[in-house]
N, C-alpha and C positions, 0 to 999 in steps of 0.2 A: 631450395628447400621448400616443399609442398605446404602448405597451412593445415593443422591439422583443424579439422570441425568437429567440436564439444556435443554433443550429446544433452538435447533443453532439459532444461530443472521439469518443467509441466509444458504441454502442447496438448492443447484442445484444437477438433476438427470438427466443425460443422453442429456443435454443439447443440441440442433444443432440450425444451423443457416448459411443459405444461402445467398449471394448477388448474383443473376444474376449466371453464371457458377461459383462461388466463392464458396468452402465449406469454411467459417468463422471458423466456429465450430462445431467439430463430437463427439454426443456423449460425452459430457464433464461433470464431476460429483467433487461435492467439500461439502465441509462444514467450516462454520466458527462459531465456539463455543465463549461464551460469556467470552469477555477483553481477547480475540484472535488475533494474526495477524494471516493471512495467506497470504504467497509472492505465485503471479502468474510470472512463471518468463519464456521468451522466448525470440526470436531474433524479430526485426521489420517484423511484418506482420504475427506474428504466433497466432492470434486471441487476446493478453490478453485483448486490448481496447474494443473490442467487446463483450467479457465476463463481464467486467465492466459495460457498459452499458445497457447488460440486466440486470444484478444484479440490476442497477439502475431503472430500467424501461425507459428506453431510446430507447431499442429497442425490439421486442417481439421476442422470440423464434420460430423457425418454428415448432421443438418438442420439447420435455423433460419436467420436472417441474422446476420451482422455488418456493421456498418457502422464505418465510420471517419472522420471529419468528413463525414459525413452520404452517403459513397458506400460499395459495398459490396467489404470488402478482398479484394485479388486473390489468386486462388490461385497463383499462383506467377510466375518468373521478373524482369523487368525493374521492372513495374511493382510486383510485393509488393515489391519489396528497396524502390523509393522510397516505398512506404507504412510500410515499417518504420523508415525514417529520422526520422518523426514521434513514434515510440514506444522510450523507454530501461527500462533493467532494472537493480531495483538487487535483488541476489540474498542468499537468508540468509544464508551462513558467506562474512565476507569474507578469511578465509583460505583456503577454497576458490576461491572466485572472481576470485582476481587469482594471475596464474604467477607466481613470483619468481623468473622471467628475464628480464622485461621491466621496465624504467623506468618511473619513474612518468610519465612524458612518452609511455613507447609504452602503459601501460594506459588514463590519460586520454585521449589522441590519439586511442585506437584507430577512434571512432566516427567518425572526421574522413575518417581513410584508405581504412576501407571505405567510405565513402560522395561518396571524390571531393572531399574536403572540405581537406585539411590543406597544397594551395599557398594557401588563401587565408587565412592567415596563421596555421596550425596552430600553431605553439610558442605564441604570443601568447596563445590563447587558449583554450593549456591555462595557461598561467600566471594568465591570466583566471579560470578555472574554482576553480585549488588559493585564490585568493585569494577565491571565492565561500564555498568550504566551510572556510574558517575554516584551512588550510596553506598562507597565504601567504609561509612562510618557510621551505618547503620546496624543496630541489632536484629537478629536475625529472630530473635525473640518477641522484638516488633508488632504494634497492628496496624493496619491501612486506616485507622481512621486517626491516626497520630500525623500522617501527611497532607503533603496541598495537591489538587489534581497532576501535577505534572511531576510530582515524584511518586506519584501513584503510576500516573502509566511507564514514568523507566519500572516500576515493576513486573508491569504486565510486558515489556518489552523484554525484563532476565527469564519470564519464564517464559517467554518464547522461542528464549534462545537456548533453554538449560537441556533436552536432549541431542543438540548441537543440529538442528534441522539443513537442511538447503534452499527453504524456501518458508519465507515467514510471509502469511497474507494480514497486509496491514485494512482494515477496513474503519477506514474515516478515525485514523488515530490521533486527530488534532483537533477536529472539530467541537468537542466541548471542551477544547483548553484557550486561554487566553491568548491573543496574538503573539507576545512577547515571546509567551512557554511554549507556543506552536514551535516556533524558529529553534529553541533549545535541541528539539524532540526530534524536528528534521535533521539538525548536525548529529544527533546521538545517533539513529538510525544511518547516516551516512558514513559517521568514523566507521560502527559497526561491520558495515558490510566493505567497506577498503580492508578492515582487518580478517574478516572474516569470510570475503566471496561470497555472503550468502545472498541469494536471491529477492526481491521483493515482486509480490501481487499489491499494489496500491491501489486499495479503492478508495474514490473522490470525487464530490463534487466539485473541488474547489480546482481550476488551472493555475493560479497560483503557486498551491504546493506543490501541480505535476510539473509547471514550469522549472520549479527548484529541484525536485528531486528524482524524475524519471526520464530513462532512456526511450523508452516507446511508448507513446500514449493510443489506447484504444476509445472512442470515445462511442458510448450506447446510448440509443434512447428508444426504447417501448420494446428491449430485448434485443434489437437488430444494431450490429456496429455501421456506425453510419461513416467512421472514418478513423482509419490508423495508420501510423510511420512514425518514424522519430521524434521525438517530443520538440526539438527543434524545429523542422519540416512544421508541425500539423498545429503547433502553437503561434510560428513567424507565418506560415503561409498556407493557413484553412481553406479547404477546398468543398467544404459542405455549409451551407447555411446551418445548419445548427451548429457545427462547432463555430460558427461566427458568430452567432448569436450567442452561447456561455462565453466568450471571446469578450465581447461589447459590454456581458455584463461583471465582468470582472473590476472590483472595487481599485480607483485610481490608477486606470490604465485603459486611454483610448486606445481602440484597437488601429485604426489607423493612422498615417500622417494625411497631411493635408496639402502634398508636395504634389510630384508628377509624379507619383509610384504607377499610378494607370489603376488603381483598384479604387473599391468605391467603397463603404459600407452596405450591409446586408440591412433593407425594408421592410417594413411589412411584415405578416403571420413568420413562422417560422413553417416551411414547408412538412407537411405530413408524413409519416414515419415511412409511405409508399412508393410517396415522389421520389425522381430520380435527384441526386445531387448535381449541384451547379458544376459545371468541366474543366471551369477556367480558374486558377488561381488568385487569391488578394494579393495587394500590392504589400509592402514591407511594413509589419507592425511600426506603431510609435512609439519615441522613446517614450521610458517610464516618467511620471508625473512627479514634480519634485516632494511634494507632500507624501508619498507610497511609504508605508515603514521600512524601515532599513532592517534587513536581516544579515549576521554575523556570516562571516566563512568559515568552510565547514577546516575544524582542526584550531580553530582558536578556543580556546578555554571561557565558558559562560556560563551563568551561575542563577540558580533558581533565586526567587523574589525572597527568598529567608537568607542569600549569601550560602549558601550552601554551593560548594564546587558541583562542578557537571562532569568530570572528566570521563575517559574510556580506557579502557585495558583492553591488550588482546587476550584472546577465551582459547 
């Protein structure tokens, strides 16, 4: 029997993008396969927001392609807006990102209404959605400043998902929530996509979260990927000084052992976005540090700090 080959949620080819003397982004190329994560992972200011939002069509490339189930996304008017109907966003500060003048019924909804979507049976299935992310007991008549940051973003997570997209770009969805809520947020995001095959773009600083939750990590810095493959591969055995270096600085966890693996830790500067990368592979990460917080697996049942359940539905 032949393997059949799916057809990527989004592929970017050779990607660029200028601001003014800015190179954003050089030549940048990816792919994310369908009920995929992919972590975009770099320091402040090494393009991943930028890459997100062309993926979104937010902003246009100066070259490269995008594609988006395997056609190339429109530049603008009738047909981008039904390309973007495929593609949700769930944004860092979820108190930024939801007005509290609007109900949790018009911020969930909202994707339904832009998109022609909410006579066919919009309430239903925002109440659908609040029962996917674990606020099945919520009113939909609600406002956002009644919750704690981490039941704020399962909302910006229902309405990510409420025009049923293939591919939700998460950008830095944890990073203003508390460690604990962080862990909550990654199992909510993972039941989702086991039930759902939907795709993620995960943008991150942190290897940590890409360690938990992404199949391929691309790692940027100053717009150019300086290294990708398997989240496994490029997290056990970095082959670029700079991802040894976000490696090294990762909270409670030496990056190497101290055994005969044959590899060394990375000295020194951290080589310039020009230099070639080192050829040779590190030796086998160390194990994790007993002090590290322990996070839940993903499908046990976890509960926000008010004891509120977290569960998930399928949509």
């Amino acid at each position: 029997m032949s393997a059949q080959v799916s057809t990527p949620i989004v592929e970017l080819d050779a990607v660029s993008k200028r601001f003014g003397t800015h190179q954003a982004l050089h030549e940048v190329s990816l792919t994310v396969a369908p009920g995929s994560t992919v972590g975009v992972v770099g320091e402040s200011g090494s393009g991943k927001s930028t890459l997100a939002r062309i993926v979104a069509g937010l902003e246009r490339p100066d070259s490269g392609r995008v594609l988006v189930g395997g056609r190339p996304l429109p530049r603008g008017g009738r047909r981008l807006r039904e390309a973007r109907r495929g593609i949700g966003f769930v944004f860092q500060d979820p108190y930024a990102s939801l007005d509290p003048r609007f109900t949790v019924e018009q911020i969930v909804g909202e994707p339904l209404r832009a998109h022609g979507l909410w006579r066919e049976g919009g309430r239903e299935r925002v109440l659908e959605l609040l029962d996917a992310v674990g606020m099945g007991g919520v009113s939909p008549d609600s406002y956002p400043g009644e919750f704690s940051g981490g039941q704020r973003q399962r909302l910006c997570v229902a309405r990510a998902l409420a025009a049923r997209p293939d591919l939700v770009i998460c950008d830095e969805p944890t990073s203003a929530l508390d460690v604990s809520v962080q862990a909550q947020i990654l199992n909510l995001l993972q039941d989702l996509q086991d039930s759902l095959q939907v795709s993620y773009l995960f943008i991150t600083h942190d290897l940590n979260v890409v360690r938990r939750i992404a199949d391929e990590v691309v790692v940027v810095r100053d717009g150019r990927v300086r290294e990708q493959g398997s989240a496994r591969r490029v997290i056990g055995e970095p082959r670029d000084p700079y991802t040894r270096a976000l490696l090294d600085a990762m909270p409670g966890r030496a990056l190497l052992d101290g055994g005969g693996s044959g590899g060394t830790a990375a000295t020194g500067p951290v080589p310039a976005p020009g230099a070639s990368p080192a050829g040779n592979p590190v030796g086998k990460p160390a194990e994790e540090r007993a002090g590290e917080p322990v996070v839940q697996p993903v499908g046990k049942p976890v509960e926000e700090p008010d004891g509120k359940p977290a569960g998930t539905a399928a949509l």
